[in-house]
Kinemage of the C-alpha trace (Angstrom):
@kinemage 1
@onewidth
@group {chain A} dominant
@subgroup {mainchain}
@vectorlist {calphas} color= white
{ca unk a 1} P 10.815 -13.218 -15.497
{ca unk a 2} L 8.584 -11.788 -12.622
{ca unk a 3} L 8.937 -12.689 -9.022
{ca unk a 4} L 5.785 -14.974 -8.461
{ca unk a 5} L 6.173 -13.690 -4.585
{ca unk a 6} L 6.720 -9.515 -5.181
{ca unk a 7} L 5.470 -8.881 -8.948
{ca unk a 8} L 6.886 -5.479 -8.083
{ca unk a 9} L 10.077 -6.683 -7.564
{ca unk a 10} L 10.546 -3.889 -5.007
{ca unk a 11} L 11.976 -5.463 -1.962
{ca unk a 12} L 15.366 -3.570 -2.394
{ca unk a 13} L 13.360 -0.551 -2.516
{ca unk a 14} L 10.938 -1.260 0.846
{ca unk a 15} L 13.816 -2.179 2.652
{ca unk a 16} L 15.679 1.273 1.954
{ca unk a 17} L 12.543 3.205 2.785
{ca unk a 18} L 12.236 0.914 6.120
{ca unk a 19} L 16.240 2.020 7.008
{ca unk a 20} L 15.531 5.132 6.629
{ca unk a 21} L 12.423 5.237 8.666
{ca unk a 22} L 14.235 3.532 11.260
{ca unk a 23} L 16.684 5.541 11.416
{ca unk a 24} L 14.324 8.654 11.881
{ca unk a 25} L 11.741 7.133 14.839
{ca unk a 26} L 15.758 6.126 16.633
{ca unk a 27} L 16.446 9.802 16.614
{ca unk a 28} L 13.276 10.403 17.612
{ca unk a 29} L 13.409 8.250 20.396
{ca unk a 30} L 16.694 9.842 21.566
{ca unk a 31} L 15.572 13.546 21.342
{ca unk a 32} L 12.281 12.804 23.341
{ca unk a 33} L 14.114 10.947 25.831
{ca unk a 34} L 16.503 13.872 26.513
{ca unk a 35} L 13.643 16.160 26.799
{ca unk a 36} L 11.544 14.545 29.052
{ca unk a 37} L 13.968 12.882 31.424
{ca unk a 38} L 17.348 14.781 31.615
{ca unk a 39} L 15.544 18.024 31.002
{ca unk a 40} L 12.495 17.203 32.128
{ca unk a 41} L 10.007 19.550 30.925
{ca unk a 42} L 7.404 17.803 32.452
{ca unk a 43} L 7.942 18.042 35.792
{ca unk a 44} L 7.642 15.078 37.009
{ca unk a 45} L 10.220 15.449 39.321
{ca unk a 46} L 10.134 15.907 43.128
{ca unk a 47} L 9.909 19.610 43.147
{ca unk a 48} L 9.956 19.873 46.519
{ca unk a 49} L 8.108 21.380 49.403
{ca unk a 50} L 4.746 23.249 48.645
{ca unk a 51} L 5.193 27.011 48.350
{ca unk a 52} L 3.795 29.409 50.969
{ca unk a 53} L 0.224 30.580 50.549
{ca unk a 54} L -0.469 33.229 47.931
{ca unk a 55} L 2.456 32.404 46.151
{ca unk a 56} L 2.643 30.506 42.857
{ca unk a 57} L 5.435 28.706 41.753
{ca unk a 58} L 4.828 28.612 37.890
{ca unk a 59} L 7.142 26.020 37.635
{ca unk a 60} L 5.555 23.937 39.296
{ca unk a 61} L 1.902 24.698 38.066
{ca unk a 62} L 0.422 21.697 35.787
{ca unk a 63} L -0.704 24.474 32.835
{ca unk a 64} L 3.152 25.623 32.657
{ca unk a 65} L 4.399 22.487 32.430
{ca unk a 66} L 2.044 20.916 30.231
{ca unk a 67} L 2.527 23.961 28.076
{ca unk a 68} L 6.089 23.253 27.941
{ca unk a 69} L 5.948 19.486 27.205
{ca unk a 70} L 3.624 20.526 24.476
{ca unk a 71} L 5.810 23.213 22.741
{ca unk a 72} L 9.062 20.799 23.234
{ca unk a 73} L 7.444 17.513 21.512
{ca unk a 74} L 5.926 19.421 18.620
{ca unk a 75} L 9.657 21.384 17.773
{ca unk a 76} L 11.252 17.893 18.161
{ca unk a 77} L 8.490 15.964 16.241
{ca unk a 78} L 8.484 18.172 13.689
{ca unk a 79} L 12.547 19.226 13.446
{ca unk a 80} L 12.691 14.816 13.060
{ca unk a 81} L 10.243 13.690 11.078
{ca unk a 82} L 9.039 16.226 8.536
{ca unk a 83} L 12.813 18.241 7.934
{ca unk a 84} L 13.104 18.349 5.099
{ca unk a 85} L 9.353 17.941 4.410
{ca unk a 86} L 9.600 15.431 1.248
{ca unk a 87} L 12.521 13.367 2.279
{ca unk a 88} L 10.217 10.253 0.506
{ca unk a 89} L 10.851 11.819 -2.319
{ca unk a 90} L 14.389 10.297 -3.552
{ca unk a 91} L 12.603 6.623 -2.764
{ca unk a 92} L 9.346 7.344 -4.582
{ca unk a 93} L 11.439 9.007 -7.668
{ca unk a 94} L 13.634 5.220 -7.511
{ca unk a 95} L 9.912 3.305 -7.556
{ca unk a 96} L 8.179 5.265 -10.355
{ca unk a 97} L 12.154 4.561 -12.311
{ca unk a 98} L 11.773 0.855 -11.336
{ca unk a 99} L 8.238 0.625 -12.541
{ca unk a 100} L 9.566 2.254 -15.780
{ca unk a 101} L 12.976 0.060 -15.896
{ca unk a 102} L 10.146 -3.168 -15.845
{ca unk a 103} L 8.266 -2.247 -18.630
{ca unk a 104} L 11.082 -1.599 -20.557
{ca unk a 105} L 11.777 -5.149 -19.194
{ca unk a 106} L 8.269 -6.476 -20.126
{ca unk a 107} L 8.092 -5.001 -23.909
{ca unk a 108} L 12.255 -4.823 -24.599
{ca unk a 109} L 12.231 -1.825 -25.790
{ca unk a 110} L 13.672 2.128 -24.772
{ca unk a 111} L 11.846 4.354 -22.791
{ca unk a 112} L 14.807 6.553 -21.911
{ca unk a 113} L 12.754 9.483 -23.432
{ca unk a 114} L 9.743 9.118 -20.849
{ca unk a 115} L 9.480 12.392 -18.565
{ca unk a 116} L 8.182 11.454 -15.314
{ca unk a 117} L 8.477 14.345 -13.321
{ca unk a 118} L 4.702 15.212 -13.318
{ca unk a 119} L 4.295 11.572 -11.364
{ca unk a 120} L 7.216 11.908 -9.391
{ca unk a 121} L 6.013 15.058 -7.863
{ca unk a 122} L 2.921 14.007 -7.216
{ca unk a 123} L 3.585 10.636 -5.374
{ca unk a 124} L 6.405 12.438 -3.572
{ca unk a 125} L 3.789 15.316 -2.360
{ca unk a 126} L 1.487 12.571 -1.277
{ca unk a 127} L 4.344 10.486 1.072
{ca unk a 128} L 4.776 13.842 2.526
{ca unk a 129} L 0.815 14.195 3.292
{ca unk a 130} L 1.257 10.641 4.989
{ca unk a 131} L 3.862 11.827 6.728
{ca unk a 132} L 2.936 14.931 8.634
{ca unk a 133} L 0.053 13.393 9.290
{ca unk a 134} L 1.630 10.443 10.991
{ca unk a 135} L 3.991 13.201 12.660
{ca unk a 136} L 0.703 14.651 14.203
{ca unk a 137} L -0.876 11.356 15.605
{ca unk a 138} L 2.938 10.787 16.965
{ca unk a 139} L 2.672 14.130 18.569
{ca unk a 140} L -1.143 13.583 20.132
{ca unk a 141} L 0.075 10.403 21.638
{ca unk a 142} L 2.931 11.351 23.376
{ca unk a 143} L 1.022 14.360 24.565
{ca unk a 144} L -1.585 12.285 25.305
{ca unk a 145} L 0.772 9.780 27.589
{ca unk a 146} L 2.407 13.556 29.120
{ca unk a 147} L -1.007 14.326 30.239
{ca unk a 148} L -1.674 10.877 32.139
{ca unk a 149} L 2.054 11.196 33.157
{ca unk a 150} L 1.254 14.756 35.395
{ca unk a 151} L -2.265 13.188 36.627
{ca unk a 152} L -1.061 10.132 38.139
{ca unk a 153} L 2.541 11.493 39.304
{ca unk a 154} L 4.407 9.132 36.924
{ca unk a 155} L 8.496 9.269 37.016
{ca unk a 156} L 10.086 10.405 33.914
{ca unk a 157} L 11.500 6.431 33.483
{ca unk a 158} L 7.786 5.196 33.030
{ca unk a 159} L 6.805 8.159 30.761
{ca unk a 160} L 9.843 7.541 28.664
{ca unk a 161} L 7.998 3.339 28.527
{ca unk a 162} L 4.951 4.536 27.367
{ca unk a 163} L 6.665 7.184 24.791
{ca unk a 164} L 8.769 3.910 23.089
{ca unk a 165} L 5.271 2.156 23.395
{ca unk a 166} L 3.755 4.783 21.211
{ca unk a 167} L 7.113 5.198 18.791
{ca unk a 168} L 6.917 1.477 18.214
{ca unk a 169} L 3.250 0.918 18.070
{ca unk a 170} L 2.450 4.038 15.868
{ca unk a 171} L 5.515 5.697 14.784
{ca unk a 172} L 7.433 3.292 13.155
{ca unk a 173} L 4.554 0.650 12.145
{ca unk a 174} L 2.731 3.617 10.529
{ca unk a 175} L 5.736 4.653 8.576
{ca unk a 176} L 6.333 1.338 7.600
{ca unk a 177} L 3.135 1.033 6.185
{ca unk a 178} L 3.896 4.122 4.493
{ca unk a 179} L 7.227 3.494 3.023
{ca unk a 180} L 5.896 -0.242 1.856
{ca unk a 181} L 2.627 1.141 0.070
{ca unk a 182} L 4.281 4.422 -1.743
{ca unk a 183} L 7.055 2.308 -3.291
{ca unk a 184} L 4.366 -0.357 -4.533
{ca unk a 185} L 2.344 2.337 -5.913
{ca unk a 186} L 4.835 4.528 -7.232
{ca unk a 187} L 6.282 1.112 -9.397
{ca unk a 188} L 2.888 0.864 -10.728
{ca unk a 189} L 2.107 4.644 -11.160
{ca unk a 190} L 5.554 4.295 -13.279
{ca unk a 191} L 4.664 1.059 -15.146
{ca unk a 192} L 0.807 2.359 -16.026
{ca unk a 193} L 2.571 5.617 -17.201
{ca unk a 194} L 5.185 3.486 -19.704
{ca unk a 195} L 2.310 1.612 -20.583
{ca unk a 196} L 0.290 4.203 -21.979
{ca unk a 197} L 2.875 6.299 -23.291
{ca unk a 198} L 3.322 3.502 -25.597
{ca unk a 199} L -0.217 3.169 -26.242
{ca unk a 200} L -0.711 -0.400 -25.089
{ca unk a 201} L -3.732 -1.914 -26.803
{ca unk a 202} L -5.664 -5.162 -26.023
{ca unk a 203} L -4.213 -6.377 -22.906
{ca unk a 204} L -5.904 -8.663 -21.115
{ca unk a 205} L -7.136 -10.085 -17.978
{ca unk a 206} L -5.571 -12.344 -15.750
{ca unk a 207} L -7.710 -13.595 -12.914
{ca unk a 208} L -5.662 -16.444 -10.990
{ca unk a 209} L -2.944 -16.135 -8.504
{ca unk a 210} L 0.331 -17.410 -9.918
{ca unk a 211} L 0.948 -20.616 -7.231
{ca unk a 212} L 3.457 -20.494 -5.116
{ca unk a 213} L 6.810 -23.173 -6.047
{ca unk a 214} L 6.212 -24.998 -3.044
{ca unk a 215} L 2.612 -25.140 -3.293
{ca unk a 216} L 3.432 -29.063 -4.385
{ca unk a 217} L 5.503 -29.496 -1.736
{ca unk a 218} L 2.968 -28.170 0.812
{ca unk a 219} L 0.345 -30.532 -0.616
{ca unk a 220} L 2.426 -33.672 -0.244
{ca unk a 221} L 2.640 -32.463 3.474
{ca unk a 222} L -0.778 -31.991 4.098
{ca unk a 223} L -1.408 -35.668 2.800
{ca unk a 224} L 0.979 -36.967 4.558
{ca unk a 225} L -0.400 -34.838 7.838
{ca unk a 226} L -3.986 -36.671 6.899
{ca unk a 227} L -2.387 -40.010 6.665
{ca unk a 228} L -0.682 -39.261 10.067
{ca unk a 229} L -4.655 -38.509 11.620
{ca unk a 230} L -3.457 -34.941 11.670
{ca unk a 231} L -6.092 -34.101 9.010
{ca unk a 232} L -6.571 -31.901 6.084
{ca unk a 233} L -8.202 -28.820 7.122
{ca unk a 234} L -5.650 -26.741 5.037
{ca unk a 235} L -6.241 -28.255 2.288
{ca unk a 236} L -9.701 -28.356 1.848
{ca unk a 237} L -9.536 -24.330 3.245
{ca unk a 238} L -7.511 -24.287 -0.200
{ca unk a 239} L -9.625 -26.158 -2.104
{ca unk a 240} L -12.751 -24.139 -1.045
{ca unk a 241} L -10.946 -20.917 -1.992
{ca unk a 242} L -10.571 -21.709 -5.243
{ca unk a 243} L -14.128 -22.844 -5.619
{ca unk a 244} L -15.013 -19.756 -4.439
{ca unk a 245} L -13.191 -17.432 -6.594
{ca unk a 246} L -14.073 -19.401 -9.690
{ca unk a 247} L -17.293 -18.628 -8.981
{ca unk a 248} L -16.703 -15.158 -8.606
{ca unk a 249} L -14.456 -14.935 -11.924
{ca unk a 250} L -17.831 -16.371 -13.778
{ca unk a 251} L -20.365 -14.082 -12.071
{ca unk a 252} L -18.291 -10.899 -13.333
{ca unk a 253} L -17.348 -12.239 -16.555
{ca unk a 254} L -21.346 -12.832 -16.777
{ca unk a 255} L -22.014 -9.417 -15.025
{ca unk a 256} L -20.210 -7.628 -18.035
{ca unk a 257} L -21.058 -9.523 -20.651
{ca unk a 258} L -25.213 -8.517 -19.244
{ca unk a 259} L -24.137 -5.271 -19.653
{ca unk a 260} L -22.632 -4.549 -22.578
{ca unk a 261} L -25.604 -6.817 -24.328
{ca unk a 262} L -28.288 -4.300 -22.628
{ca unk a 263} L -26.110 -1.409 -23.685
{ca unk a 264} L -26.447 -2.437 -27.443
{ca unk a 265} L -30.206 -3.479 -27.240
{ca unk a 266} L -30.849 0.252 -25.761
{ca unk a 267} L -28.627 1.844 -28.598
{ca unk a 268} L -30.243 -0.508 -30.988
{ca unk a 269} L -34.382 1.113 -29.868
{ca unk a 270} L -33.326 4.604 -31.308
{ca unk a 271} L -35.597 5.783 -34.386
{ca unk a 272} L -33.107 5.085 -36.466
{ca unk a 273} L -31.518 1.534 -35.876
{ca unk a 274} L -29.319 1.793 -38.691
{ca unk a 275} L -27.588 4.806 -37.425
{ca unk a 276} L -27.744 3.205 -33.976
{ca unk a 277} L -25.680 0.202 -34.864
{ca unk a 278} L -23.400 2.499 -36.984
{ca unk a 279} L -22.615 4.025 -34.086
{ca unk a 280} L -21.739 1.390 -31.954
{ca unk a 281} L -19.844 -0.130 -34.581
{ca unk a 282} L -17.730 3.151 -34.412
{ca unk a 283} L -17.210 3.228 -30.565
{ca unk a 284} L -15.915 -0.783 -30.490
{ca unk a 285} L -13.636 0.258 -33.559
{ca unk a 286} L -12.271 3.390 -30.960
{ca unk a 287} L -12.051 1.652 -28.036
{ca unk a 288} L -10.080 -0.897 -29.823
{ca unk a 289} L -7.365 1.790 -30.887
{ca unk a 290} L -7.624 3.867 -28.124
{ca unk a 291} L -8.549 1.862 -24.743
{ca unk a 292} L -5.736 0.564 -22.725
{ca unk a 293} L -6.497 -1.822 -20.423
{ca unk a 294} L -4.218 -3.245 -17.995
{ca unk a 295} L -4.344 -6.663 -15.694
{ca unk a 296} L -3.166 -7.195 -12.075
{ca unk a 297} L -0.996 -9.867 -11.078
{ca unk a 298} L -0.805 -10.716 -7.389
{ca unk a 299} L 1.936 -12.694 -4.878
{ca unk a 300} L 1.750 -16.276 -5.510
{ca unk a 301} L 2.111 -17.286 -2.309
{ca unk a 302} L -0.759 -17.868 0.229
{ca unk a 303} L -0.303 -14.509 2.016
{ca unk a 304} L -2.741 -13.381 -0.994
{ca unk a 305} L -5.930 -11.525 0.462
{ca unk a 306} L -9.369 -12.248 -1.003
{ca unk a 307} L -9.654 -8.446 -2.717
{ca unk a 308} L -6.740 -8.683 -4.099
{ca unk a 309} L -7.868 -11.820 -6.044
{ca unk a 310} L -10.864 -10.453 -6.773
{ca unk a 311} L -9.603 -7.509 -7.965
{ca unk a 312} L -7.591 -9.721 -10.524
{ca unk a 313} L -10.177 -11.178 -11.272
{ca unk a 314} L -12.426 -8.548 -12.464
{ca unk a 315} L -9.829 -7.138 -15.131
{ca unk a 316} L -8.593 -6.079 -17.503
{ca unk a 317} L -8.665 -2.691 -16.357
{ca unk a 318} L -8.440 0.815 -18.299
{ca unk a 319} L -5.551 3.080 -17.683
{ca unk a 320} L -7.717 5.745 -15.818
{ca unk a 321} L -9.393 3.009 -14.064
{ca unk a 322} L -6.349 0.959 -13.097
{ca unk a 323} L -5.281 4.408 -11.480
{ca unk a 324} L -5.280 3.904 -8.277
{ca unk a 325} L -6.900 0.615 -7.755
{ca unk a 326} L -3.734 -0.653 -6.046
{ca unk a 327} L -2.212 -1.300 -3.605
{ca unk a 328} L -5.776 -2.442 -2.606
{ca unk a 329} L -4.417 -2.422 1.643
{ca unk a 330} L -1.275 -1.843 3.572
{ca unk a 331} L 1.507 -4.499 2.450
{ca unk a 332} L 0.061 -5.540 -1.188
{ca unk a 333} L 2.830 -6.674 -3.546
{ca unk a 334} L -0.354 -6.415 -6.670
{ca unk a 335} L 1.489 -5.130 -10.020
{ca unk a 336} L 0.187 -4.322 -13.044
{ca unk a 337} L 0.974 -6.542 -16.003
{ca unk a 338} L -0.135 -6.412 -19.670
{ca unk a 339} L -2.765 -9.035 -21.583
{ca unk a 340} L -1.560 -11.748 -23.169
{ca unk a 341} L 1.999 -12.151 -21.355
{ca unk a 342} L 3.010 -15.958 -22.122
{ca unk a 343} L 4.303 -16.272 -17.934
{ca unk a 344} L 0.339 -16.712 -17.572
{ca unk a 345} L -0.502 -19.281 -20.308
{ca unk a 346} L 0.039 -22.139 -17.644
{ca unk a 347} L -3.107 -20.160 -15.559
{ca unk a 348} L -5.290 -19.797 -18.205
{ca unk a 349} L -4.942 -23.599 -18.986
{ca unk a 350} L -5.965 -24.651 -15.603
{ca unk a 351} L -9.038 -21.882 -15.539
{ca unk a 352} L -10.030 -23.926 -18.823
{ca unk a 353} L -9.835 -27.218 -16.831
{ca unk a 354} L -12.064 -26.337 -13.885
{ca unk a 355} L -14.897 -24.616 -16.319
């Protein structure tokens, strides 16, 4: 039975990834600390009195020492955050499994035989792109704050502020964001790559939102709010969002239908109509045996963003298509599902009720 809150079913996963983040940006932290306060290789300082004319004390000279900070945060940055460059990779390898594990879940069948190392590699080489990069905006920042540090005469205690500032702000949120979107898009690289290995054919589309379980319970409390004179501004907000992307679900259902209707007529003006129809009559019989199309299934709960409902919405997708498409932002808990799963039937009756 899927989670109505993480379709992914991931949170195990996330929160490994987050440990092991954490763990990284507290070492981090610790190194940078020890560099630029007990060893100070920023100077910051008193260094004393001024030397005598004519004589330059390079280790006192801003270029030295900013040359120093410089070549000290980029070993340490660099020696903590990207060694060994695809340390992601055990988490994303678990993900693309997991994704895998649920569609052996979904279908009840064996897919013990699947080779996944193509996918594996590739998500894993693309957490480590996320990750150097993130190492380099780590290292511009704190260089950043070193430079402001030597300009305005800061002590090494206020540098080492702003430096947790940036570690907290940057670092660790960043890499958060990182851990939380591989692992969602790794389960789905692994559950679109089950699916089509086993050739799934006429899935569906599934354009609600399952509702949250205490969706009831939050209603009764809103009444009882507008009984109280508290009002019920959340939920007619709720009410309107539903109006709105039932609206949406019929424009795109129209949308398509327009188009495949004008891609017949234009087949059906060739010189020979006969062979024109034939022909279309073969591509619908392909694309019934060969297309895969896939549907996305959001959280239930009210944390839901509008483009991931509309993205729901406008399925099914096709495997090539559904490549990518999410997580559709930072956070999203979307998963793939196939058409026609009976969890959904309750949906579908309720669409029926409101057309």
């Amino acid at each position: 039975m899927s989670d109505r809150r993480d379709p992914t079913r991931s949170a195990g996963l996330r929160k490994r990834g987050r440990a092991l983040v954490n763990r990284r940006v507290h070492s981090l932290q610790q190194r940078l600390r020890q560099a630029l306060k007990e060893h100070d290789v920023a100077g910051l300082r008193d260094v004393g009195p001024a030397p005598p004319i004519g004589f330059v004390n390079w280790a006192a000279a801003v270029s030295y020492r900013l040359a120093r900070s410089e070549g000290a945060i980029a070993q340490i940055v660099e020696q903590t955050l990207t060694t060994p460059p695809d340390w992601p990779r055990e988490l994303i390898e678990r993900s693309i499994a997991h994704g895998v594990a649920l569609v052996e879940q979904e279908l009840r069948i064996s897919l013990e035989h699947l080779d996944t190392s193509e996918i594996d590699d590739l998500h894993a080489r693309a957490a480590s792109v996320e990750v150097r990069g993130i190492a380099g905006e780590t290292e511009r920042r704190v260089l950043r704050n070193v430079v402001r540090a030597i300009e305005t005469k800061m002590t090494p205690d206020e540098l080492i502020r702003e430096v947790r500032s940036v570690l907290e702000k940057i670092t660790r949120l960043r890499l958060f964001l990182m851990v939380n979107t591989g692992v969602v898009r790794a389960v789905n690289a692994g559950k679109l790559f089950a699916y089509e290995s086993e050739g799934i054919r006429q899935v569906g589309v599934e354009p609600e939102w399952l509702p949250d379980r205490h969706t009831h319970q939050r209603d009764h409390m809103a009444s009882d709010h507008h009984h109280r004179g508290a009002g019920s501004t959340w939920l007619v907000d709720a009410r309107s969002r539903k109006a709105k992307r039932r609206k949406r679900v019929k424009a795109n259902k129209a949308k398509r239908k327009r188009s495949i209707e004008e891609e017949i007529l234009l087949a059906a003006l060739t010189p020979s109509q006969g062979a024109a129809f034939l022909a279309i009559e073969g591509v619908l019989e392909e694309v019934e045996e060969r297309v895969s199309l896939v549907n996305v299934l959001t959280a239930g709960d009210d944390k839901v963003c509008e483009d991931c409902e509309d993205i729901a919405a406008e399925g099914p997708y096709d495997i090539d298509t559904a490549r990518g498409l999410i997580p559709a932002h930072p956070n999203c808990r979307c998963a793939f599902i196939p058409f026609g799963d009976k969890r959904f039937a309750p949906i579908e009756e309720q669409l029926e009720e409101f057309e």
